[in-house]
C-alpha positions as CSV (number, residue, x, y, z in Angstrom):
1,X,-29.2,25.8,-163.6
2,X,-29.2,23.6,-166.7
3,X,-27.1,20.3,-166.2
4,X,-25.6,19.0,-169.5
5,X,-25.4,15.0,-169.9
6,X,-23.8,13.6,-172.5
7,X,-20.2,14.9,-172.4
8,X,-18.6,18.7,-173.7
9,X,-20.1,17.5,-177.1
10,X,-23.6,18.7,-175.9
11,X,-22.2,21.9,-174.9
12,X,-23.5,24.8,-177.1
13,X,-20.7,27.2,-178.6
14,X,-21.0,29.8,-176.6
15,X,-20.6,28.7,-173.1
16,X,-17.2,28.4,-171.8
17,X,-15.7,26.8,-168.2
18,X,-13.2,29.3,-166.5
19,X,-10.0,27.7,-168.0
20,X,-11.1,27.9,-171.8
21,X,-12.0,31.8,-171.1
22,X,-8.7,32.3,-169.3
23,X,-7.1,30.6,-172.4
24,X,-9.3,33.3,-174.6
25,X,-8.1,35.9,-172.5
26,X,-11.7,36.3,-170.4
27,X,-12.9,36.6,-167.7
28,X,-16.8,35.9,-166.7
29,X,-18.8,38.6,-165.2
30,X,-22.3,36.9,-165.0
31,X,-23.1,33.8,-163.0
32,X,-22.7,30.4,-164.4
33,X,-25.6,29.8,-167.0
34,X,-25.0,25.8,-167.0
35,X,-23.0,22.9,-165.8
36,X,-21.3,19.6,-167.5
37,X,-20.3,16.4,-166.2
38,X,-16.6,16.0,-166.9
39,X,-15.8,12.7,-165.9
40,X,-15.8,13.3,-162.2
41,X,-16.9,16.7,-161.2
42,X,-19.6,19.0,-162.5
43,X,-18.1,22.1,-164.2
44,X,-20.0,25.3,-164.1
45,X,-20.3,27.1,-167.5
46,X,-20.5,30.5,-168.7
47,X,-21.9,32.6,-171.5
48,X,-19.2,34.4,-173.7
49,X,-21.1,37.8,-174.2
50,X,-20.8,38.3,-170.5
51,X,-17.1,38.4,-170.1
52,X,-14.6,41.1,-170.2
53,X,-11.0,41.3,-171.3
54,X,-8.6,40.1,-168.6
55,X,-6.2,42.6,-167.3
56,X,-2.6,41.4,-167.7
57,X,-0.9,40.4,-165.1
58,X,1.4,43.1,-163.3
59,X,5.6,42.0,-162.9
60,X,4.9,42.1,-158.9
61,X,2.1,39.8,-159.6
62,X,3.3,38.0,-161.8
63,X,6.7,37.7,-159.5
64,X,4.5,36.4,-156.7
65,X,2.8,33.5,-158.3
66,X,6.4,32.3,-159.3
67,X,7.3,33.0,-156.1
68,X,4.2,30.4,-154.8
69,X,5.4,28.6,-157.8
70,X,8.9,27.6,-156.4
71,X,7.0,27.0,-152.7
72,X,5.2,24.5,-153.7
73,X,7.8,22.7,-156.1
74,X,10.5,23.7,-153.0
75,X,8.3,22.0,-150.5
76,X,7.9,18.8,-152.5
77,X,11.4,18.4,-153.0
78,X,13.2,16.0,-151.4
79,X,16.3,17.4,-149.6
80,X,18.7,14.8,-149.1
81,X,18.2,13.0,-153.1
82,X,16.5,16.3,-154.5
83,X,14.0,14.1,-156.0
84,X,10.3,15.7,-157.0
85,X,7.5,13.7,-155.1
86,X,4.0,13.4,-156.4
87,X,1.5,16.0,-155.8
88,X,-0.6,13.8,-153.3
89,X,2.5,13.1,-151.3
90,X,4.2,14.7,-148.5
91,X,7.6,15.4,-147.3
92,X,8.3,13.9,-143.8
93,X,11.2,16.7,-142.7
94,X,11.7,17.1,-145.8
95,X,12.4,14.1,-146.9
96,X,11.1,11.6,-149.3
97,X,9.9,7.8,-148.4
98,X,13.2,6.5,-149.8
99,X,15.3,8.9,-147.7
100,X,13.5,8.9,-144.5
101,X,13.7,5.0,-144.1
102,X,17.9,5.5,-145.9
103,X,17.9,7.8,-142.6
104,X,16.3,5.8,-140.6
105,X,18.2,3.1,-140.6
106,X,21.3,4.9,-140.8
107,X,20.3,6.3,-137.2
108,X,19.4,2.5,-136.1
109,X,23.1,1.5,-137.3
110,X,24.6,4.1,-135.7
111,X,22.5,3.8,-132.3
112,X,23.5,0.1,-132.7
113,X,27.3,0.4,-132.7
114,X,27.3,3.1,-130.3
115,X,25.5,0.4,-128.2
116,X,28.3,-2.8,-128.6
117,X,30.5,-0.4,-128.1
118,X,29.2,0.7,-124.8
119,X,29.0,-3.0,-123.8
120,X,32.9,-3.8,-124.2
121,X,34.1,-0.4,-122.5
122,X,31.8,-0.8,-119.7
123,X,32.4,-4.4,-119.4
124,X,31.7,-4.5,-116.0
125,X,28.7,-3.8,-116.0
126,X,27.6,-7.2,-118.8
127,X,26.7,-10.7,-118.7
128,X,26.1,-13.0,-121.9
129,X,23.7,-16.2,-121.2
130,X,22.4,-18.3,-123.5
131,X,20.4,-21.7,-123.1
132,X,19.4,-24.9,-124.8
133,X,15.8,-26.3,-124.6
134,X,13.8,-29.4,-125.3
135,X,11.8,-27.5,-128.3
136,X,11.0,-24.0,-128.9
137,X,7.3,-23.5,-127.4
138,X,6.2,-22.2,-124.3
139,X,5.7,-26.2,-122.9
140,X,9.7,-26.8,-123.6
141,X,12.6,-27.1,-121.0
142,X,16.3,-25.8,-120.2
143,X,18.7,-28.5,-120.8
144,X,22.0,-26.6,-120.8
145,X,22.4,-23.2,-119.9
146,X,26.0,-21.2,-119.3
147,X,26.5,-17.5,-118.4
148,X,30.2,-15.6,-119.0
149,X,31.0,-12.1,-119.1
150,X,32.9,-9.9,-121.6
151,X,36.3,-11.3,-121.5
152,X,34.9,-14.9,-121.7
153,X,35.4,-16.1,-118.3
154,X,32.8,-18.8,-117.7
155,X,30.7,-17.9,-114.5
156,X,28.5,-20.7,-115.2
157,X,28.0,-24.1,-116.7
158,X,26.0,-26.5,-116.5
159,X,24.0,-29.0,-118.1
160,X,20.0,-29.1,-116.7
161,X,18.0,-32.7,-116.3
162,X,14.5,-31.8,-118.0
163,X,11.2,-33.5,-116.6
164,X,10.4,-34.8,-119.5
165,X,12.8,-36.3,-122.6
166,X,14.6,-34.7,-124.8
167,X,13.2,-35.1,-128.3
168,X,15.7,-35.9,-131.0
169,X,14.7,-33.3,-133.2
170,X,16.1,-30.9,-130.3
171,X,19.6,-33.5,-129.9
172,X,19.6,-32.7,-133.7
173,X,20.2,-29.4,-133.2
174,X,22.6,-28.8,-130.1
175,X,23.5,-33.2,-129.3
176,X,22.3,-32.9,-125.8
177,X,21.0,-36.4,-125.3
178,X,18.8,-38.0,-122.4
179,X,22.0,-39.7,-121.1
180,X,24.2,-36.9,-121.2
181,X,21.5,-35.2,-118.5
182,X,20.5,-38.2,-116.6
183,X,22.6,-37.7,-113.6
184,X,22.6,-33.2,-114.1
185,X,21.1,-31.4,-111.3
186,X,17.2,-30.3,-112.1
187,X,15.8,-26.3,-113.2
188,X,15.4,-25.4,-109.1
189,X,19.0,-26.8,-108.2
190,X,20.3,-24.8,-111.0
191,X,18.1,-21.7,-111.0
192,X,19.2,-21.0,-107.1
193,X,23.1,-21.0,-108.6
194,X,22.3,-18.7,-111.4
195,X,20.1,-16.4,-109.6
196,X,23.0,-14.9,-107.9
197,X,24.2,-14.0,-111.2
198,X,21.4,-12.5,-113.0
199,X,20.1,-10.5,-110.1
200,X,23.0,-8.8,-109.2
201,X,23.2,-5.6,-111.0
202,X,24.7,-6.2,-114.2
203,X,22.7,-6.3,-117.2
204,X,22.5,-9.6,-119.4
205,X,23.4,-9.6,-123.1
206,X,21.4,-12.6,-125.1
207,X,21.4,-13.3,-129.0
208,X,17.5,-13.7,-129.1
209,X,16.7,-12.4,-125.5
210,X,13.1,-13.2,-126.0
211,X,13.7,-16.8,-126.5
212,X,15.3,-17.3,-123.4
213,X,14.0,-15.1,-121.3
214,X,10.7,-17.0,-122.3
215,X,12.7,-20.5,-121.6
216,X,13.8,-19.2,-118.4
217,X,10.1,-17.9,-116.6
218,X,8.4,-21.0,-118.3
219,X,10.9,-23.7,-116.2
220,X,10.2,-21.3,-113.3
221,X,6.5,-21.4,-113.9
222,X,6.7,-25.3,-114.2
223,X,8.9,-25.8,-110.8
224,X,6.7,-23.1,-109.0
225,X,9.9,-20.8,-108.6
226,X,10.0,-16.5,-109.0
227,X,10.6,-15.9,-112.2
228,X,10.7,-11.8,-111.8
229,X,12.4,-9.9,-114.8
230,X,16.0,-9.2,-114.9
231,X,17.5,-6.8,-116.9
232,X,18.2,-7.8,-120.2
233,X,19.6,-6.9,-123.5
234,X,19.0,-8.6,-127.2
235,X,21.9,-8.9,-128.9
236,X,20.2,-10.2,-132.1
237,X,18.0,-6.8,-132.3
238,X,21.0,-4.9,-131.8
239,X,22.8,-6.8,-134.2
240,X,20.2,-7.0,-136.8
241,X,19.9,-2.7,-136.7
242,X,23.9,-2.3,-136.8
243,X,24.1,-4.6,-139.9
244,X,21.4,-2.4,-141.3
245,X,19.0,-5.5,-142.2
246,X,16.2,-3.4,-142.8
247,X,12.5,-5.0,-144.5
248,X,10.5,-2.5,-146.1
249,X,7.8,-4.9,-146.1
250,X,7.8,-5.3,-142.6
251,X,9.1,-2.3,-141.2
252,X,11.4,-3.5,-138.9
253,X,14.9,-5.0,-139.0
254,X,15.4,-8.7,-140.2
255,X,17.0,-11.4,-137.4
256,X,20.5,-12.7,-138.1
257,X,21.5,-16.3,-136.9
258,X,24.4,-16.2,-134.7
259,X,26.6,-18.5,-136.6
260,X,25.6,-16.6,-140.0
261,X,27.0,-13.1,-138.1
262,X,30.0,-15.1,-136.7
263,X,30.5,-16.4,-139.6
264,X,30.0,-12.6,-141.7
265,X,32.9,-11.8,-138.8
266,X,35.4,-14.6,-139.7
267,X,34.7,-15.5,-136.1
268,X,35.4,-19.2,-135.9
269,X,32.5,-21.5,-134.7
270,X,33.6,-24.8,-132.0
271,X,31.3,-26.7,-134.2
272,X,28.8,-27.4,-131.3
273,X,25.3,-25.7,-130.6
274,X,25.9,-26.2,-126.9
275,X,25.3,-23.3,-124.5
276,X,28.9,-22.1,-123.7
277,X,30.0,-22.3,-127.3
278,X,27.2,-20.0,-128.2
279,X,27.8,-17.0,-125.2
280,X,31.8,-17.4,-126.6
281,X,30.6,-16.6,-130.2
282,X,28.4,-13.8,-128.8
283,X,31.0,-12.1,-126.8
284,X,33.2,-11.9,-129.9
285,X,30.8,-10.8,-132.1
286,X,30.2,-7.9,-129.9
287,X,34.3,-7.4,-129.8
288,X,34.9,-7.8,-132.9
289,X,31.7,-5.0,-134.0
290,X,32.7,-2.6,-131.1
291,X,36.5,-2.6,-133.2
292,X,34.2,-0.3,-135.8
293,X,34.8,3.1,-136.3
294,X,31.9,3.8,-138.1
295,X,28.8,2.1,-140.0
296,X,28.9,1.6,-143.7
């Protein structure tokens, strides 16, 4: 079969592609006499004397391909914003990219309040622990670390004496100095107090779990004690999904601060960064979210 370079200019009168023929009406009965290059693809080309008239189409047939017509437009049509997506894309139950993560996070919202909400009816059943540490990498120590429940009662207190001294970028941030734990009981005096509160039963609310549960089996690591898993819950993630603060870019929902969501609560801050102060502002965050009767 002839190839023809050059473009549709070099393409001799009478030899047609399939669309101009159906255009004309035609419809080739002979085998393809020759083929051009259209800018991608080879198109195959055929000789007008050997065509015949097209039959017109019949109502049921021409019915049908309306029919398809609306399937195909029907199953790229978004159904929640009714918007038209391109022809290379798909519908993920049919909805479009927009929609699916709207939904999505929707769900997360609602999942999320469903979840504070659980915590304060069941309040039972929930501890809130936070810590402060000497710096924020896996070498850094617990100088302060406090555990309440629900209705704020303080179960525990207590300031830690680190092996090493406290840096001041770290006093900076929560004003625990090296004199203020000079004369506190060390990680293994204090972890054999607060054992007896995080292993027995109840699950423990944090606001960025995975910071101190990291804190916590590092000073166990460095003092030799078992650091085994208790059961925890992050209270920044959940936070984070109930607010909605969804990144496209990253696919996942963007951290809050705590004092930023106290403060988005008109939940009033002591002023300190110390470890009580902080499990306070988290148990009234997770009141004051729970008081919601639905998600925006």
């Amino acid at each position: 079969m002839e190839r023809i370079r050059g473009g549709w200019v070099n393409v001799p009168e009478n030899l047609k592609c399939k669309t101009d023929l159906k255009e004309m009406g035609l419809k080739p009965t002979g085998d393809a006499k020759a083929e051009v290059w259209n800018s991608h693809i080879w198109v195959k080309l055929y000789d007008i004397s050997e065509t015949v008239p097209r039959q017109p189409a019949t109502e049921k047939q021409l019915a049908a391909t309306e029919k398809a017509r609306a399937a195909q437009l029907a199953a790229r049509t978004c159904s929640r914003c009714e918007s038209i997506v391109k022809r290379n894309k798909t519908l993920f139950q049919g909805l479009c990219d927009f929609c699916r993560e709207k939904q999505y996070i929707q769900e997360a919202q609602e999942s999320a309040l469903e979840f504070m909400q659980s915590w304060v009816e069941d309040k039972s059943k929930y501890l809130i622990l936070d810590t402060e540490t000497t710096g924020g990498d896996d070498g850094s120590e617990i100088v302060d670390i406090a555990i309440i429940d629900l209705d704020e009662n303080i179960l525990f207190d207590s300031l830690v004496k680190p092996c090493e001294p406290i840096p001041e970028e770290a006093t900076a941030i929560h004003g625990i100095t090296n004199e203020m734990v000079e004369n506190a009981p060390t990680w293994p005096e204090v972890w054999s107090q607060v054992q007896e509160l995080l292993y027995a039963g109840r699950t423990v609310l944090i606001y960025n779990a995975d910071f101190d549960n990291r804190m916590i089996r590092g000073s166990c690591k460095r003092h030799g004690l078992d650091d085994s898993p208790f059961g925890s819950f992050c209270v920044m993630q959940t936070y984070a999904e109930y607010v909605g603060n969804y990144s496209s870019y990253h696919r996942d929902f963007t951290w809050i601060s705590l004092r930023e969501a106290a403060c988005d609560h008109g939940i009033q801050l002591t002023g300190s960064h110390r470890a009580k102060a902080d499990c306070i502002t988290t148990a009234r965050l997770i009141k004051d979210v729970a008081k919601t009767k639905e998600v925006i």
